[in-house]
N, C-alpha and C positions, 0 to 999 in steps of 0.2 A: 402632234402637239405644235400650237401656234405660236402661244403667247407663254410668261415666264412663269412659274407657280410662285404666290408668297405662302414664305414660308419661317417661324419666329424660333430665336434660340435661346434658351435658358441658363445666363452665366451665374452661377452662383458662389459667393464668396464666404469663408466662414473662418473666420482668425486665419492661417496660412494656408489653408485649402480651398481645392475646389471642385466643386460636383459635375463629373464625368461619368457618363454611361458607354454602357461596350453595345454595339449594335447589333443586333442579330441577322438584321436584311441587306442583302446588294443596295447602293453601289458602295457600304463602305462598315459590311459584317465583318465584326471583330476586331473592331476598330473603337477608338474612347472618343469620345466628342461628349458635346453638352446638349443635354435632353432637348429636345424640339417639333415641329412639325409646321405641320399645314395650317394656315390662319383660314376662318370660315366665316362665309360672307357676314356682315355686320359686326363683325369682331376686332379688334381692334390688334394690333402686334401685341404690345403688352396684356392684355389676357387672354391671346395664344400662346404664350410662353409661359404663362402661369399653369394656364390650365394643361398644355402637354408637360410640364414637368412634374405635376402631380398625378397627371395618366400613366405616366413612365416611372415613376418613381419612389411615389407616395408624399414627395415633400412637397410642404406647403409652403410660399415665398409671398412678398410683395416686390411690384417693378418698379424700380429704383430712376434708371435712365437708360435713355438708348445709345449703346454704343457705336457701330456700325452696320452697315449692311455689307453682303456678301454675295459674288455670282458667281453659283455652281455650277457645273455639266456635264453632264452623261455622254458618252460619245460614243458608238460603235467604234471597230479596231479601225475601220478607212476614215475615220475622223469625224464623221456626220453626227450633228448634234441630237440626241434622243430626248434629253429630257433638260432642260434648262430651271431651276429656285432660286430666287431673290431670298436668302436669309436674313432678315435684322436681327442681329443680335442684340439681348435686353438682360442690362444686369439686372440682379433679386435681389433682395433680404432676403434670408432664410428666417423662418416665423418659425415653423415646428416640422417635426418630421426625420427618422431616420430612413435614409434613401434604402429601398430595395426593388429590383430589375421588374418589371411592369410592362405590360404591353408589346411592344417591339425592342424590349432590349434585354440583354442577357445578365447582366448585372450594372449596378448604379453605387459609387460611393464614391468618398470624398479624398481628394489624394493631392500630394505637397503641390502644392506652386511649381516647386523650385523641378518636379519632374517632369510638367509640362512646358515648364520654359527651355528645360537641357536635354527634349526629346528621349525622356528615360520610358515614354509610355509608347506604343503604336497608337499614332493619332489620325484623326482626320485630317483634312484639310484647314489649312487655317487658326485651329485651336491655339495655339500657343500666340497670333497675333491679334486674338479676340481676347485674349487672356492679359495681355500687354496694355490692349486697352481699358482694361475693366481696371488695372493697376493706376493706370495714370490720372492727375485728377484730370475733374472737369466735369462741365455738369453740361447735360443735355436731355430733360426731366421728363418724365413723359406727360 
């Protein structure tokens, strides 16, 4: 692989919760993060993260605003990079839909705030400072 995969994340917020799924695949099975995937060509970030978190999840969102981007990597143990994603992460509304585990993930539901910010869950990378942002205002719409 040359170039970096995009790739969109689904933050979604619902009175003090927020919607994390456990991953079932390497590089980061068993792990809670926010539903996401692969953006596909003509697609835009925000309805790549609509559409995978209804593939994974079953819930149904509107995209809000774009929070950040993020750069991932895969590394073999001598450090050589494998596999490089550009994640944007895009806050939702949640519209309808109780979350349940879908596609590549093993389960999906909505859990405090307050356990992703004080590391009470095994996370992925980043969650808790994509989380931070989705908290603070500001607007950046899609």
């Amino acid at each position: 692989m040359t170039t970096p995969k995009l790739a969109a994340l689904a933050v979604v917020l619902k009175g003090d919760q927020v919607l994390l799924v456990r991953r079932r695949n390497p590089p980061d099975a068993g792990l809670w993060g926010y539903p996401g995937g692969h953006v596909n060509f003509g697609e835009t970030t925000a309805e790549a993260a609509v559409r995978e978190l209804f593939e994974e999840t079953g819930v149904i969102a509107a995209p809000v605003r774009s929070l950040m981007g993020l750069d991932t990597f895969a590394r073999t143990e001598a450090g050589v990079v494998t596999h490089h994603f550009y994640l944007v992460a895009v806050q939702c509304s949640h519209v309808s839909g109780t979350p349940q585990g879908q596609d590549d993930v093993f389960e999906a539901a909505w859990h405090p705030q307050e356990d992703v910010l004080h590391g009470r869950l095994p996370l992925s990378r980043e969650v808790d400072r994509v989380l931070h942002a989705a908290l603070a205002p500001g607007d950046a719409p899609l």
